[in-house]
N, CA and C atoms as a LAMMPS dump frame, in Angstrom:
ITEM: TIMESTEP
0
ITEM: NUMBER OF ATOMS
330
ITEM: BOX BOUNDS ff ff ff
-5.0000000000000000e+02 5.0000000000000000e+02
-5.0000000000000000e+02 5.0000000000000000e+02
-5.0000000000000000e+02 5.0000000000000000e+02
ITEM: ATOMS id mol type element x y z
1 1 1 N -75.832 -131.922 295.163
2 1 2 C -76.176 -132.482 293.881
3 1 3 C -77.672 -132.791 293.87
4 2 1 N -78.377 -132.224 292.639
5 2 2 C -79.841 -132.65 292.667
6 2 3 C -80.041 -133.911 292.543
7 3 1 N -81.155 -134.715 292.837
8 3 2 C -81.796 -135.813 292.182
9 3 3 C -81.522 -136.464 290.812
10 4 1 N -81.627 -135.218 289.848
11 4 2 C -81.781 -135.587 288.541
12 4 3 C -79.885 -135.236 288.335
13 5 1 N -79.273 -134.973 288.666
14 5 2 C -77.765 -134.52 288.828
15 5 3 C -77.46 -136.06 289.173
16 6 1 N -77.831 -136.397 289.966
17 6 2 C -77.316 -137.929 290.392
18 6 3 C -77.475 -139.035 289.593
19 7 1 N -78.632 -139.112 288.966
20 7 2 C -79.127 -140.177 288.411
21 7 3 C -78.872 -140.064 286.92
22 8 1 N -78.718 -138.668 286.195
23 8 2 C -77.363 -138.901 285.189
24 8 3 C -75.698 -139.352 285.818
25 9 1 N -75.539 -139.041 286.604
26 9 2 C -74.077 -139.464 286.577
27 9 3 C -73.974 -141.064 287.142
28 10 1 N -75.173 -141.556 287.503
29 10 2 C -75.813 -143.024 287.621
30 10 3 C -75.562 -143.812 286.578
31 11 1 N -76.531 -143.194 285.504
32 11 2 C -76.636 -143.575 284.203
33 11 3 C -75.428 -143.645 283.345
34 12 1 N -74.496 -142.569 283.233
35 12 2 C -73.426 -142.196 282.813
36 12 3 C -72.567 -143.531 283.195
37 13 1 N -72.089 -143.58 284.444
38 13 2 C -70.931 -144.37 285.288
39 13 3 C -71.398 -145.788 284.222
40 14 1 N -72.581 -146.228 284.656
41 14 2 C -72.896 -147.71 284.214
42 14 3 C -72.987 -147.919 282.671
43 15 1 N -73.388 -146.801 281.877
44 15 2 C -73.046 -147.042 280.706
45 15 3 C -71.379 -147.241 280.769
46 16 1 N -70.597 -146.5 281.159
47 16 2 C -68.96 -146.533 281.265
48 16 3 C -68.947 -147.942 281.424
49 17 1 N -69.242 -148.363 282.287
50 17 2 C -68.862 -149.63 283.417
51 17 3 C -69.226 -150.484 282.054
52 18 1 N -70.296 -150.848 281.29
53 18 2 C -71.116 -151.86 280.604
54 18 3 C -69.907 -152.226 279.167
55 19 1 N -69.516 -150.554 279.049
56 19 2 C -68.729 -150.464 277.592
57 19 3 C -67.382 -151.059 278.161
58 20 1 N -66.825 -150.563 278.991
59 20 2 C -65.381 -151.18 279.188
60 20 3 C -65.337 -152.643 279.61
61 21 1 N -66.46 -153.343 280.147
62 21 2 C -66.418 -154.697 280.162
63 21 3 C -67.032 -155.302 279.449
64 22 1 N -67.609 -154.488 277.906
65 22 2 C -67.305 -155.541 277.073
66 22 3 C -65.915 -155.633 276.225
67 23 1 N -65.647 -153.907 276.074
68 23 2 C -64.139 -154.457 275.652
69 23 3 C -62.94 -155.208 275.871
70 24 1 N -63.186 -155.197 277.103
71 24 2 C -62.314 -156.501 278.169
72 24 3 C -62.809 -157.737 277.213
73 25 1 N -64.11 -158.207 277.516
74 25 2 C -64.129 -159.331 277.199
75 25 3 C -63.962 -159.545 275.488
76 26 1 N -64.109 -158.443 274.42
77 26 2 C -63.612 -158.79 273.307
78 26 3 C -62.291 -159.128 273.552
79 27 1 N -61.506 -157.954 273.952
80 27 2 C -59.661 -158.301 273.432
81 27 3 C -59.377 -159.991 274.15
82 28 1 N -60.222 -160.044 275.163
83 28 2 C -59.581 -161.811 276.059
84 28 3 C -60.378 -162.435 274.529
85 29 1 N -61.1 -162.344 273.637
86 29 2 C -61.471 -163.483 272.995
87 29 3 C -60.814 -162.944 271.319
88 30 1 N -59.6 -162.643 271.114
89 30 2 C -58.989 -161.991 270.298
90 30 3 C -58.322 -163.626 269.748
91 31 1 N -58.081 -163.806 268.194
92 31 2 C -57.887 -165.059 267.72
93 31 3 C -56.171 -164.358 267.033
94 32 1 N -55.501 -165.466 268.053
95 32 2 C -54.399 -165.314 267.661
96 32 3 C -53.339 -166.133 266.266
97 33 1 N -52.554 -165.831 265.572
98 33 2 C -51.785 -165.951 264.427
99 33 3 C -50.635 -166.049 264.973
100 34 1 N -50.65 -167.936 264.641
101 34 2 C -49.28 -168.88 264.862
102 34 3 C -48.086 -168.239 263.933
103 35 1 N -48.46 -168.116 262.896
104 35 2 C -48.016 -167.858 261.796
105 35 3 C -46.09 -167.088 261.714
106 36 1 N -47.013 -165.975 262.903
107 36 2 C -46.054 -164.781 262.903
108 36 3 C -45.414 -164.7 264.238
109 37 1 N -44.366 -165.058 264.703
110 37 2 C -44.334 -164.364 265.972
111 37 3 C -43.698 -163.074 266.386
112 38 1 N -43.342 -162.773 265.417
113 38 2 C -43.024 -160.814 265.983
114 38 3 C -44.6 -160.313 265.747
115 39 1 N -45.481 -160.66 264.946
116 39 2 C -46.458 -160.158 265.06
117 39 3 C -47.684 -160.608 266.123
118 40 1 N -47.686 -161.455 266.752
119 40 2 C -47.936 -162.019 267.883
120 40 3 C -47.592 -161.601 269.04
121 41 1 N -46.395 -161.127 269.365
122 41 2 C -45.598 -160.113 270.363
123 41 3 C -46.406 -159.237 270.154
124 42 1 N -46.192 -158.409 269.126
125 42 2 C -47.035 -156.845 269.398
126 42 3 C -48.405 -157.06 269.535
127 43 1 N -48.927 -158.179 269.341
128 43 2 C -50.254 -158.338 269.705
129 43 3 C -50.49 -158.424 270.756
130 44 1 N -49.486 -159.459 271.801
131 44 2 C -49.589 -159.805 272.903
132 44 3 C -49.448 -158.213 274.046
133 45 1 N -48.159 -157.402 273.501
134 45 2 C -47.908 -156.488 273.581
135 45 3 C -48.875 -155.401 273.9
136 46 1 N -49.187 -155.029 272.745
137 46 2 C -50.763 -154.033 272.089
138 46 3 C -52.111 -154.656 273.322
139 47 1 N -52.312 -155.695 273.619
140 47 2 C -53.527 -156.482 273.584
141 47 3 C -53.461 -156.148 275.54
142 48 1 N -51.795 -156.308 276.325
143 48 2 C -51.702 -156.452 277.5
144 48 3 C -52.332 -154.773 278.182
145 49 1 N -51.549 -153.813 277.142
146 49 2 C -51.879 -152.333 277.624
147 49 3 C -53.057 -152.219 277.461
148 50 1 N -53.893 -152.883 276.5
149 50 2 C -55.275 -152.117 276.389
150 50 3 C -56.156 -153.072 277.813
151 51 1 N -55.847 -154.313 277.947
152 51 2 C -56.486 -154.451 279.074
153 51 3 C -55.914 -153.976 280.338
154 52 1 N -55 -153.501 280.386
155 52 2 C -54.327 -152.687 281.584
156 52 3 C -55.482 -151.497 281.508
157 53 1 N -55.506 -150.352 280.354
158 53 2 C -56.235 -149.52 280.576
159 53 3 C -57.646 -149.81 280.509
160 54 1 N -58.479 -151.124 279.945
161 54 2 C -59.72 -151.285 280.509
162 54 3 C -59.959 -151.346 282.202
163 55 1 N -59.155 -151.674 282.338
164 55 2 C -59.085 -152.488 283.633
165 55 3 C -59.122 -151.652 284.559
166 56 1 N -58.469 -150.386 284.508
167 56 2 C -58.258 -148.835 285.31
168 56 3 C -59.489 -147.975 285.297
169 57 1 N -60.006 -148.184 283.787
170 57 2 C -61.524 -147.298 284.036
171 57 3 C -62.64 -148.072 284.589
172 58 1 N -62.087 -149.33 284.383
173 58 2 C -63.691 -149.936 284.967
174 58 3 C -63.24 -149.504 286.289
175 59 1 N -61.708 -149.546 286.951
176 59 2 C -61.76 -149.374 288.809
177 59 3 C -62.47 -148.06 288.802
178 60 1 N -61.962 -147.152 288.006
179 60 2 C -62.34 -145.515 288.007
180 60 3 C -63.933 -145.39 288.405
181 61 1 N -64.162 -146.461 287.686
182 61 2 C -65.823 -146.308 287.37
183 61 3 C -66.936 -147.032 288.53
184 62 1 N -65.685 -147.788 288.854
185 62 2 C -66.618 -148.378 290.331
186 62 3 C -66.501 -147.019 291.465
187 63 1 N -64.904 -146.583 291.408
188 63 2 C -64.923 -145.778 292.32
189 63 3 C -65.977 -144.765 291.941
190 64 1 N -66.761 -144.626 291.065
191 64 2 C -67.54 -143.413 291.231
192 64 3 C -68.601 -143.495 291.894
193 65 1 N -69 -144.985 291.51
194 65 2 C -70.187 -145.616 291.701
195 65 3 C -70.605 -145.61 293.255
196 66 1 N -68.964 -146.25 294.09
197 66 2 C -69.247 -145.747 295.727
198 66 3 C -69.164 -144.765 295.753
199 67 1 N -68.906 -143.487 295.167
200 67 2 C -69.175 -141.704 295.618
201 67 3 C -70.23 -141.606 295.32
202 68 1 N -70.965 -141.973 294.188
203 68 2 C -72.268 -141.781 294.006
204 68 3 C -73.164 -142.1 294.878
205 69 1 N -72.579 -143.4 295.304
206 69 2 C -74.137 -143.932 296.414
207 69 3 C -73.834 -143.183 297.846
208 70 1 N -72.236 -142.819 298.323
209 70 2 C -72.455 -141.907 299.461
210 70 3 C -73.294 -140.983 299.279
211 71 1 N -73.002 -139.883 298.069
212 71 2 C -73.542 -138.774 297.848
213 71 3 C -75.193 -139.156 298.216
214 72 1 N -75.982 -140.113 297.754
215 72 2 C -77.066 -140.658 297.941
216 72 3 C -77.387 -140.607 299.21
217 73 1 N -76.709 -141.38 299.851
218 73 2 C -76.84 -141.801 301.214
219 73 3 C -76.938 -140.718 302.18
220 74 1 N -76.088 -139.858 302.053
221 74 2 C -76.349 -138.612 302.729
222 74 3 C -77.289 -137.288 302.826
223 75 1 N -77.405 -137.587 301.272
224 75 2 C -78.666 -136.798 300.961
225 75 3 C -79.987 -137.458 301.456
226 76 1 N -80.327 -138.931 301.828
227 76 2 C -81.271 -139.427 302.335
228 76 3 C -81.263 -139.154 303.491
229 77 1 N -79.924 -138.893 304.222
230 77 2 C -79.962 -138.872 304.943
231 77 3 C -80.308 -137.431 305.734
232 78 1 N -79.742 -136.836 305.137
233 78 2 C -80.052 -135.522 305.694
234 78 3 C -81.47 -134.718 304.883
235 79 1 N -82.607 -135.571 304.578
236 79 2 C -83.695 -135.162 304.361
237 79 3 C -84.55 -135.919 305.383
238 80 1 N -83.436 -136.552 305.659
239 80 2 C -84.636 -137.401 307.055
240 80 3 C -84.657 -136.555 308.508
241 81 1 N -83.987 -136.085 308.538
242 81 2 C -83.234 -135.026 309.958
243 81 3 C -84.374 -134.005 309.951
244 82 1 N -85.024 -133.962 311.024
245 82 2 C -86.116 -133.128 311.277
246 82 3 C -85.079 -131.511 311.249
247 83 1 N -86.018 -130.261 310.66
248 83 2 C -85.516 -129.504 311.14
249 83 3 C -85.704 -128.811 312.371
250 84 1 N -84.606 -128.357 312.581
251 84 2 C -84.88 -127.659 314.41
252 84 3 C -85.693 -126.403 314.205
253 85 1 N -86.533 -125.882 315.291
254 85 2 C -86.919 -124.665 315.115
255 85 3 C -86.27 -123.697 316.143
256 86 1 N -85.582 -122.531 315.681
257 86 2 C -84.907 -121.58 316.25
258 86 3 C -85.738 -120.595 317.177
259 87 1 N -87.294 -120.886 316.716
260 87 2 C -87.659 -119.505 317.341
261 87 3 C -88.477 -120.104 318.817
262 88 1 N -88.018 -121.503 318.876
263 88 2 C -88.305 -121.72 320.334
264 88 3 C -88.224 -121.125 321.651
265 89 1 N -89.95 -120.315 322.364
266 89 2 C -89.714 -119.678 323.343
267 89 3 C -89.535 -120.51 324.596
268 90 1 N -88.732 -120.442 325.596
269 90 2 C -88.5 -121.588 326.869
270 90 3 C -89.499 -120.864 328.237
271 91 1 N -90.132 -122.023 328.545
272 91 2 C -90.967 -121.499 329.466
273 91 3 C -90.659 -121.946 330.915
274 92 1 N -89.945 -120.695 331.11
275 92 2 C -89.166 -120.794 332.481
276 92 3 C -89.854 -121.426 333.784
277 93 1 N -90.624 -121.036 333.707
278 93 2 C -91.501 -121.385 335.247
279 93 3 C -91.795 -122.992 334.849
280 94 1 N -92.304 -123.345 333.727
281 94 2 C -92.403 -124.897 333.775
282 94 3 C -91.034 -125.927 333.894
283 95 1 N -90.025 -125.285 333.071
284 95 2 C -88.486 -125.6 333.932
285 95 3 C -88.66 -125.759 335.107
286 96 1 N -88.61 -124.723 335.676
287 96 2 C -88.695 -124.663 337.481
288 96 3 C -89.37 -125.831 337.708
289 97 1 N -90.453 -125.538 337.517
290 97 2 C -91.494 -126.44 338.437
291 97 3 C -91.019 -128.272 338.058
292 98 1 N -90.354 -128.689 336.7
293 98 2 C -90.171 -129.19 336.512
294 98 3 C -88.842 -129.862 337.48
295 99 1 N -87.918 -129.348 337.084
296 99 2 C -86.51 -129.115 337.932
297 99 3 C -86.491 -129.611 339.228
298 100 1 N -88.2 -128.861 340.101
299 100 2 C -87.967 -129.722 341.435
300 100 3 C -88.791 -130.775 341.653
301 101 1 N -89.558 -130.843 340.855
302 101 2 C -90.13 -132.19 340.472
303 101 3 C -89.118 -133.433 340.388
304 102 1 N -88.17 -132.791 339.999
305 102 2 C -86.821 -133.821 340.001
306 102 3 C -86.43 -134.134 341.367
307 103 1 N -86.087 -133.065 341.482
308 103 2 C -85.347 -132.958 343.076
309 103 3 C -85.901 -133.393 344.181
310 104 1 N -87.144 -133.238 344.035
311 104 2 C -87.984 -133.914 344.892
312 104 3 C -87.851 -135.119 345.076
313 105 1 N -88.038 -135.977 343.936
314 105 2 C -87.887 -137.351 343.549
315 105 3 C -86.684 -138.032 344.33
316 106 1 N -85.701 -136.917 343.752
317 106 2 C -84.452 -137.644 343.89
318 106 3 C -84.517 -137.86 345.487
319 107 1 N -84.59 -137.107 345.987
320 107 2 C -84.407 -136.821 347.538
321 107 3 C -85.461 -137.76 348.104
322 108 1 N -86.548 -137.882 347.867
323 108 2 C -87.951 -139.086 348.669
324 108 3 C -87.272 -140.232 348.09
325 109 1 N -86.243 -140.508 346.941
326 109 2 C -85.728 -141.68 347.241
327 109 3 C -84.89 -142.311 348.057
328 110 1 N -84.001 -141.462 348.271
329 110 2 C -83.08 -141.626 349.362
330 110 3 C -83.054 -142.142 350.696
Protein backbone atom coordinates (compact mmCIF):
# COMPACT_ATOMS: atom_id res chain seq x y z
CA UNK A 1 0.00 0.00 0.00
CA UNK A 2 1.38 3.48 -0.96
CA UNK A 3 1.75 6.37 1.41
CA UNK A 4 -0.98 8.28 -0.07
CA UNK A 5 -3.14 4.72 -0.20
CA UNK A 6 -2.79 4.76 3.56
CA UNK A 7 -3.49 8.04 4.59
CA UNK A 8 -6.85 8.03 2.62
CA UNK A 9 -7.97 5.00 4.24
CA UNK A 10 -6.65 7.02 7.54
CA UNK A 11 -8.80 9.73 6.70
CA UNK A 12 -11.67 7.59 5.54
CA UNK A 13 -11.73 5.14 8.87
CA UNK A 14 -11.83 8.42 11.19
CA UNK A 15 -14.28 10.23 9.32
CA UNK A 16 -16.37 6.67 9.81
CA UNK A 17 -15.30 6.54 13.43
CA UNK A 18 -16.35 10.59 14.07
CA UNK A 19 -19.92 9.96 12.17
CA UNK A 20 -20.95 6.82 14.02
CA UNK A 21 -20.12 8.35 17.39
CA UNK A 22 -22.03 11.02 16.92
CA UNK A 23 -24.94 9.04 16.01
CA UNK A 24 -24.52 7.02 19.11
CA UNK A 25 -24.56 9.95 21.03
CA UNK A 26 -27.74 11.52 19.26
CA UNK A 27 -30.07 8.31 19.60
CA UNK A 28 -28.70 8.07 23.76
CA UNK A 29 -30.09 11.79 23.86
CA UNK A 30 -33.46 10.88 22.01
CA UNK A 31 -36.60 12.59 24.13
CA UNK A 32 -38.90 10.10 24.99
CA UNK A 33 -43.11 10.16 24.93
CA UNK A 34 -44.83 9.10 28.24
CA UNK A 35 -47.79 9.48 26.46
CA UNK A 36 -47.71 6.28 24.39
CA UNK A 37 -46.41 3.14 25.41
CA UNK A 38 -46.67 0.86 22.40
CA UNK A 39 -45.08 3.71 20.83
CA UNK A 40 -42.31 3.93 23.25
CA UNK A 41 -41.61 0.11 22.81
CA UNK A 42 -40.90 0.54 19.20
CA UNK A 43 -38.87 3.32 20.08
CA UNK A 44 -37.11 1.59 22.67
CA UNK A 45 -37.13 -1.25 20.18
CA UNK A 46 -36.05 0.82 16.87
CA UNK A 47 -33.56 2.96 19.13
CA UNK A 48 -31.75 -0.58 20.82
CA UNK A 49 -30.89 -2.02 17.05
CA UNK A 50 -29.63 1.13 15.78
CA UNK A 51 -27.21 1.41 18.64
CA UNK A 52 -26.40 -2.24 18.30
CA UNK A 53 -25.44 -1.41 14.69
CA UNK A 54 -23.56 1.89 15.63
CA UNK A 55 -21.80 0.12 17.95
CA UNK A 56 -20.47 -2.75 15.34
CA UNK A 57 -19.11 -0.16 12.88
CA UNK A 58 -17.46 1.91 15.22
CA UNK A 59 -15.69 -1.86 16.41
CA UNK A 60 -15.31 -2.39 12.48
CA UNK A 61 -13.71 0.86 12.33
CA UNK A 62 -11.29 0.58 15.13
CA UNK A 63 -10.45 -2.74 13.75
CA UNK A 64 -9.23 -1.04 10.71
CA UNK A 65 -7.55 1.49 12.40
CA UNK A 66 -5.12 -1.39 14.11
CA UNK A 67 -4.60 -2.85 10.38
CA UNK A 68 -3.87 0.38 9.31
CA UNK A 69 -1.21 1.24 11.78
CA UNK A 70 0.35 -2.44 11.30
CA UNK A 71 0.32 -1.88 7.66
CA UNK A 72 2.33 1.40 8.76
CA UNK A 73 4.47 -0.16 11.00
CA UNK A 74 5.82 -2.53 8.70
CA UNK A 75 6.24 -0.47 5.98
CA UNK A 76 8.51 1.68 8.39
CA UNK A 77 9.74 -0.95 9.04
CA UNK A 78 10.91 -2.51 6.21
CA UNK A 79 12.27 0.83 4.73
CA UNK A 80 14.54 0.86 7.56
CA UNK A 81 16.23 -2.66 6.66
CA UNK A 82 19.36 -1.92 4.84
CA UNK A 83 19.45 -3.61 1.58
CA UNK A 84 21.82 -6.57 1.15
CA UNK A 85 24.12 -6.52 -1.73
CA UNK A 86 24.20 -9.78 -3.78
CA UNK A 87 27.10 -9.07 -5.82
CA UNK A 88 29.42 -9.43 -2.86
CA UNK A 89 32.92 -10.78 -3.94
CA UNK A 90 34.51 -12.94 -0.72
CA UNK A 91 38.05 -12.56 -0.35
CA UNK A 92 39.30 -15.83 0.40
CA UNK A 93 42.78 -15.39 1.47
CA UNK A 94 41.68 -12.63 4.01
CA UNK A 95 39.20 -15.40 5.44
CA UNK A 96 42.16 -17.54 5.79
CA UNK A 97 44.38 -15.32 7.23
CA UNK A 98 41.64 -14.25 9.33
CA UNK A 99 40.40 -17.81 10.44
CA UNK A 100 43.88 -18.43 11.96
CA UNK A 101 44.13 -15.38 13.48
CA UNK A 102 41.41 -17.00 15.43
CA UNK A 103 42.94 -20.12 15.99
CA UNK A 104 45.83 -18.80 17.01
CA UNK A 105 44.21 -16.88 19.71
CA UNK A 106 42.24 -19.54 20.74
CA UNK A 107 45.10 -21.89 21.28
CA UNK A 108 47.84 -19.03 23.09
CA UNK A 109 44.94 -18.96 25.38
CA UNK A 110 44.87 -22.14 26.57
Amino acid sequence: MSNQALLEKLNQTSELLSVKLAELVKLASMVKDDDNVEYEQAMVTNGLMMVNNQTLQLIRGVQDLILLTRSIREKWLLTQIPEQQQDQEVDHEELTRLLESCVNEIITNE
